[in-house]
C-alpha positions, -999 to +999 in steps of 0.1 A: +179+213+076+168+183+054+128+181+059+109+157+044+077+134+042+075+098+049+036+086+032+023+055+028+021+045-015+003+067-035-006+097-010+023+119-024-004+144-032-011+152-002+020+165+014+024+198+006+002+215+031+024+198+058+058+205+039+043+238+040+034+244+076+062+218+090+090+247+072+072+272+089+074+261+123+108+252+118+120+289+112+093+304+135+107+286+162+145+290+152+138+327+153+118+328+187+141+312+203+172+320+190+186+285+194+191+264+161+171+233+154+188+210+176+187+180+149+210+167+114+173+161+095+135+167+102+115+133+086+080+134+091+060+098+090+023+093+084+017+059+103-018+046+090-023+028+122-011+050+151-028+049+190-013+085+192-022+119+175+015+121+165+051+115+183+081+139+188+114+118+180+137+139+177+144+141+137+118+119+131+081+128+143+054+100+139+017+112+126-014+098+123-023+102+083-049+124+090-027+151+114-005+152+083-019+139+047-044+167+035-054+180+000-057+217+011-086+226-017-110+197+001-103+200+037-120+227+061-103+256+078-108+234+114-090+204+095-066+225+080-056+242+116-059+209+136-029+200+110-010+230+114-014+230+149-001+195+154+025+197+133+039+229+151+033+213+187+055+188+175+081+205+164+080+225+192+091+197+214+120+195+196+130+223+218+108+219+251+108+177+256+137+168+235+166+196+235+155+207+272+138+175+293+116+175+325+135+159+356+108+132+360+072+126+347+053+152+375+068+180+352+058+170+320+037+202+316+068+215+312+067+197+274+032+198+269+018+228+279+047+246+262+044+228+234+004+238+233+011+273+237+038+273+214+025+263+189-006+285+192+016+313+186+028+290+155-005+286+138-016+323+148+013+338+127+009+308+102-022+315+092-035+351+108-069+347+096-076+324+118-073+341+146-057+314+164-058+332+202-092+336+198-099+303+188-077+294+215-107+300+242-124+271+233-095+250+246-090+271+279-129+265+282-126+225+280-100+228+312-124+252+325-150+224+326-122+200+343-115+222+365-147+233+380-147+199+391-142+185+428-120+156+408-099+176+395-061+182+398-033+203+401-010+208+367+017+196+385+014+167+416+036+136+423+041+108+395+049+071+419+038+052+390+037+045+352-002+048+359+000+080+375+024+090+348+003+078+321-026+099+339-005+132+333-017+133+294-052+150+302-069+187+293-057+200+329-019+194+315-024+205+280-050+232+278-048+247+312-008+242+314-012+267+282-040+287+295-021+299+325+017+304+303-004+328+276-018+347+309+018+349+324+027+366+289+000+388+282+011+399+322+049+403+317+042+414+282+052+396+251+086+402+245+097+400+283+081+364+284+098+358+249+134+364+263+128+348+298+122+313+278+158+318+259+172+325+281+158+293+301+168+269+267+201+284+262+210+275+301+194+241+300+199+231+266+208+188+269+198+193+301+171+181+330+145+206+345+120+215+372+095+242+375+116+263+394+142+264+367+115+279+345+104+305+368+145+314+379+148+316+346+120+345+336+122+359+369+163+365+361+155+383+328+123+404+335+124+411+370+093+400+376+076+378+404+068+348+377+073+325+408+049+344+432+022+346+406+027+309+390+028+286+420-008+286+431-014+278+395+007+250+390+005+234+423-029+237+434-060+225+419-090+247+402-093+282+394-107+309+410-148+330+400-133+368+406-165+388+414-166+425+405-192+455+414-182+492+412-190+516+439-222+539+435-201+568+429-177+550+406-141+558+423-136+522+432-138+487+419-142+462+441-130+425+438-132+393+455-120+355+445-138+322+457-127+289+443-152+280+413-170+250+414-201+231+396-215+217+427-211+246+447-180+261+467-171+247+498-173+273+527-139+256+542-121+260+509-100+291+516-077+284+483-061+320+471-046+324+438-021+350+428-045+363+399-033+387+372-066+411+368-066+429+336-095+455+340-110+472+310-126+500+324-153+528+301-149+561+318-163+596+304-126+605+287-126+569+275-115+532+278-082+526+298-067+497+311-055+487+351-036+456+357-039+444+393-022+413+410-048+400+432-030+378+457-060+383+491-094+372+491-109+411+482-096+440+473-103+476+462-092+492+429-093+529+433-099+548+399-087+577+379-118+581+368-151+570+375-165+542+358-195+538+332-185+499+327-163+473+334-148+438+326-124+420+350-112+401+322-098+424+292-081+406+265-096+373+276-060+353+285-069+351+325-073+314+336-107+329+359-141+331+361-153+364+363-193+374+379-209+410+380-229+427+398-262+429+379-258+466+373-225+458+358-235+433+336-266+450+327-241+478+317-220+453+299-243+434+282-264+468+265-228+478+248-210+449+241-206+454+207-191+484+212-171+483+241-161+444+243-136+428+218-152+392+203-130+373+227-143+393+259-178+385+240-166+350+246-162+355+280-190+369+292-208+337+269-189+315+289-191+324+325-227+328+323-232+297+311-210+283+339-235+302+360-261+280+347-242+246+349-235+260+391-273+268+395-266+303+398-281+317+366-315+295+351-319+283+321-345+305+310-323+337+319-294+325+297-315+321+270-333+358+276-296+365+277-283+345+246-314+368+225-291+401+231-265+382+203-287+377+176-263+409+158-231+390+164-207+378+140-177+362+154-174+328+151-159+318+182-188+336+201-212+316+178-191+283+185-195+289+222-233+299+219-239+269+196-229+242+224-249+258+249-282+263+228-273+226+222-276+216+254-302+238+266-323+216+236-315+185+260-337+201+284-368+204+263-396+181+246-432+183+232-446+219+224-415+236+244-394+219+220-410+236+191-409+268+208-372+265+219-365+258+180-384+283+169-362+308+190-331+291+179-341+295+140-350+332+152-313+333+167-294+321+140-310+330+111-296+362+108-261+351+105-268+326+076-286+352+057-255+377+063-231+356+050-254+334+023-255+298+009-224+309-018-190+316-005-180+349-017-145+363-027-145+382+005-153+357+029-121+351+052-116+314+065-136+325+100-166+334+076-163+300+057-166+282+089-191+303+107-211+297+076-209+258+086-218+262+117-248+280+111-260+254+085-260+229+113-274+253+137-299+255+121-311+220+107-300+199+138-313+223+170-341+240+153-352+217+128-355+242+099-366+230+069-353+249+040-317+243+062-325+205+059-337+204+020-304+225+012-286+205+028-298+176+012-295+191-020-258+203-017-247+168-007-259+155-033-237+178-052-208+171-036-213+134-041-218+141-076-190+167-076-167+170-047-153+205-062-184+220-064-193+224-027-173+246-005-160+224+024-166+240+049-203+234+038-196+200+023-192+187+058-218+204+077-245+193+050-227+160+057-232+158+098-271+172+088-278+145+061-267+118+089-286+135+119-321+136+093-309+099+071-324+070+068-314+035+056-306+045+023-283+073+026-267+050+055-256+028+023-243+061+002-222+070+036-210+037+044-193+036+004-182+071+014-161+059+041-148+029+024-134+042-004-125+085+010-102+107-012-086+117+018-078+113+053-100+139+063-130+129+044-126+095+056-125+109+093-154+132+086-176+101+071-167+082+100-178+106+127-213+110+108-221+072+108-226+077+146-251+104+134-278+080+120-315+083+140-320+048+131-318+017+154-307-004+131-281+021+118-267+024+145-264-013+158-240-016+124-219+013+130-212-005+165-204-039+150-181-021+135-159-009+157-150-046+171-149-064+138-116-051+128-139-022+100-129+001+122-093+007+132-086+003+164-070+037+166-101+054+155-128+030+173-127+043+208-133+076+194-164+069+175-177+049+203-178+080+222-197+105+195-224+075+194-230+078+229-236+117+220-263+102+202-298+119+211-315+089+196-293+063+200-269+072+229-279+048+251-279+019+230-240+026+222-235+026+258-250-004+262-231-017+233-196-007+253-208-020+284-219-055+272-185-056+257-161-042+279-138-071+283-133-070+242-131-032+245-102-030+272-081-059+253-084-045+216-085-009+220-051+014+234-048+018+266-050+053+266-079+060+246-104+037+272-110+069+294-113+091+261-141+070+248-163+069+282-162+110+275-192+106+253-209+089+289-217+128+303-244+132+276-268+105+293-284+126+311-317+114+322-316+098+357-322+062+347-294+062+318-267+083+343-281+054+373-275+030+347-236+043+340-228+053+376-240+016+388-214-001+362-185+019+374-191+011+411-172-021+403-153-013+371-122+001+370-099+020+342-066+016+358-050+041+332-070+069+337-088+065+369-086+100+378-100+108+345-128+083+347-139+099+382-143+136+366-162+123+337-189+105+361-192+141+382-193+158+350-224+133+342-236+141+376-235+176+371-251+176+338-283+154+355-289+181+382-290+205+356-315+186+338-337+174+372-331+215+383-344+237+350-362+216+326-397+221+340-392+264+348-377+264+313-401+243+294-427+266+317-407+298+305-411+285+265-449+275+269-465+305+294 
């Protein structure tokens, strides 16, 4: 099959990481699915102007240059995924969306969260150094965070209008649509699922398709009740907090499921989910594993053995919550390293800090908690910790501030030294981007002032030299040079942007201008964004990292809400709801009043839905601030 390139004039160069990873995907999926491309030719076009990420036309698949162009010896292993990934989600469709269609729009999971976890898969055999599945828990936390929402929705639920249909395109379709298909095949097992979904192509192929089909489909090759165990997560909204305790004597596990939710679970809500419970359970002869279908409200799990410890979610792929007792997790916690694998690390990360966000855990116990990981070196544990100690620093100011960075510097410090300043010949693309991430850390939550001059210093290397910094470090010292910059190095970034070697750099640049402390900063990186600087693609999109803005959030909100008739004509249609995302970091009452009041008579009639979870996400993030920052500025201080 012909593949080739379509580039705008004089970006030739960088095509060979896509030629690279687009062949890939092309065999990987041939082979997986034992059905031949279904196309003459494969073209693949980098549209400079694009309100999509990309488009899968059959033979010819439209990309934004930057989710295809890319010089592989400047771009970041996250950039360098994010284009891998895309390009193998749309290829995959050439299979799920254009080979085998949904009936009608209320199925379009069926394309796109297929097309997610396929191309997972993809990337993970692509490039296994990344650890793609691992990574992949970041996404299934972002429809975790939708989902623990009153506004949320089911995957699937009845499209009546291009609105509605146009609503379909969200995290909950996407993320959790793959969430819950790589939990059906870590259930059914691997090859089992494999041959369930040829078996579905091959019978469909040309043709039209509803969920059943799917289900008909694996439940004819493995023998297996895909449909039993599938429903409740397709067809009813949120996800279920499985709580776990072992007996005194350790014979029995016991386990019950209760509808998660931020603002607290309503005592009517009797919602039961068919959920697949992979145990990991530590005994005296060892570690063995018990798979349990929990389709009741509680059950018992009697053992072979009894049990030291347990986790309720081994191998990380379940679409739940999970809460211990506090012997458990006390048990847990004091051998993690030992007995937890870094994505069951990840876990236990995550659903305690979803404890916090409920009002369950406090603030000041996460962070008592977070102190136990000071050893850890996985990067996707660190990503996860990162974002909360980030916005556990939204909840502090004055002298608790400089405690709370203090701690985070204590925290984080370790790692940096571990891995060093210098990229090494052994460091695996995981360690080059931890080593970002600790950089930024660092200088942007606790302030640290070697972190900052470093940073400083190596930018200006890279300005100087682009070759000479590592980029993975090039563009964290980039995002820390705009979060500490003043007027002046405004000037050097704005030229940056301008005049970028490549997509990426352009897009990185681009993001940092919304970094800028500065008033006046960041009054001209708004400007920008209506006066035709910006591309209209891109503009929404920056709007919404300036309103992330410690400083200067407010003011971009401001900005978008004194211009919201300009906004809604010039920007696409789609990306409206996407921009109002950056919203949920205005946290202090008066800003959130200030949103919330707008919205009581302004509507977003393409993403309504969306809109709604994004102002109780807001919501949720105030009570947090109104319910711990004086115990935990009181916990940093005493």
């Amino acid at each position: 099959v012909p593949l080739r390139i379509v580039h705008p004039i004089g970006k030739g160069h960088l095509t060979d990481y896509a030629l690279e990873a687009g062949s890939y995907a092309l065999r990987f999926f041939n082979d997986y699915y034992g059905i031949p491309y279904p196309g003459q030719k494969l073209d693949m076009v980098a549209v400079p102007d694009f309100a999509f990420g990309a488009m899968e036309n059959l033979g010819c698949i439209t990309y934004r240059e930057v989710l295809l162009l890319v010089d592989k010896s400047r771009s970041t292993e996250p950039e360098l995924l994010r284009v891998a990934d895309v390009i193998a989600h749309e290829i995959a469709h050439m299979w799920f969306g254009d080979l085998v269609t949904m009936e009608w729009w209320n199925g379009i999971w069926l394309n796109e969260a297929f097309a997610t976890f396929m191309a997972t898969m993809c990337s993970d055999n692509f490039n296994p150094d990344w650890g793609r599945w691992n990574q992949f828990s970041l996404e299934r936390s972002m429809a975790f965070d939708v989902d623990s929402l009153a506004n949320t929705r089911p995957i699937e639920f009845e499209v009546l209008s291009p609105v509605d249909a146009e609503g379909m395109f969200d995290l909950l379709t996407y993320d959790k649509g793959g969430s819950v298909l790589r939990m059906l095949e870590q259930y059914l097992g691997e090859e089992e699922f494999k041959d369930g979904i040829a078996y579905y192509l091959n019978k469909h192929k040309y043709g039209n398709t509803e969920t059943n089909d799917l289900w008909d489909a694996i439940e004819h090759v493995t023998q297996q009740p895909a449909r039993r165990i599938m429903d409740s997560w397709i067809f009813q909204k949120g996800y279920p907090l499985v709580s776990a305790s072992i007996s005194d004597d350790g014979s029995t596990i016991s386990l019950t499921q209760d509808r998660f939710l931020y603002t607290g679970g309503d005592s009517a809500d009797s919602t039961i989910w068919s959920v697949p419970v992979v145990l990991k359970v530590g005994t005296s002869s060892g570690v063995e594993e018990v798979r349990y279908l929990l389709e009741e409200k509680s059950a018992e799990i009697n053992l072979d053995a009894p049990a030291d410890w347990a986790t309720a979610n081994a191998g990380g792929s379940g679409f739940f919550r999970a809460r211990y007792s506090s012997d458990m997790l006390k048990s847990l916690s004091s051998t993690m390293f030992e007995n937890l694998s870094s994505i069951e690390r990840y876990g236990l990360v995550d659903d305690t800090w979803s404890s916090v966000m409920a009002g369950r855990t406090s603030a000041s116990d996460f962070l008592d908690f977070a102190r136990s990981f000071q050893a850890e070196i996985d990067l996707d544990v660190w990503t996860v910790l990162s974002g909360c100690l980030s916005s556990l620093d939204k909840l502090v100011d004055g002298e608790a501030q400089l405690q709370y960075k203090a701690v985070v510097r204590d925290l984080a410090q370790p790692g940096l030294d571990r891995l060093g300043w210098e990229p090494s010949d052994s460091d695996t693309p995981r360690d080059l981007e931890l080593r970002g991430l600790f950089i930024r850390l660092l200088a942007n939550v606790g302030d640290d002032e070697l972190a900052v001059k470093n940073s400083v210093d190596l930018h200006d290397s890279y300005l100087n030299d682009a070759g000479s910094v590592e980029p993975n470090v090039a563009a964290a010292v980039t995002g820390v040079v705009a979060a500490k910059g003043d007027s002046a190095q405004y000037e050097v970034f704005m030229e940056k942007h301008h005049n970028p070697s490549t997509p990426q750099e352009e897009r990185r640049y681009q993001s940092a201008l919304s970094a800028f402390p500065g008033e006046a900063e960041m009054d001209r990186t708004l400007a920008m964004t209506l006066d035709g600087t910006i591309r209209t693609q891109d503009a929404p999109y920056l709007l919404a990292v300036c309103m992330r803005n410690k400083e200067q959030g407010f003011k971009a909100w401001q900005f978008v809400k004194d211009n919201w008739e300009q906004v809604n004509k010039d920007f696409p249609s789609n990306s409206i709801v996407r921009m109002l995302s950056g919203v949920t970091s205005l946290s202090a009452p008066d800003q959130a009043n200030d949103v919330l009041a707008f919205f009581e008579d302004h509507e977003v009639p393409q993403g309504q839905l969306t809109l709604q979870q994004t102002l109780e996400k807001l919501r949720v993030n105030v009570a947090l601030r109104e319910r711990e920052s004086d115990s935990f500025i009181n916990s940093l201080t005493s």
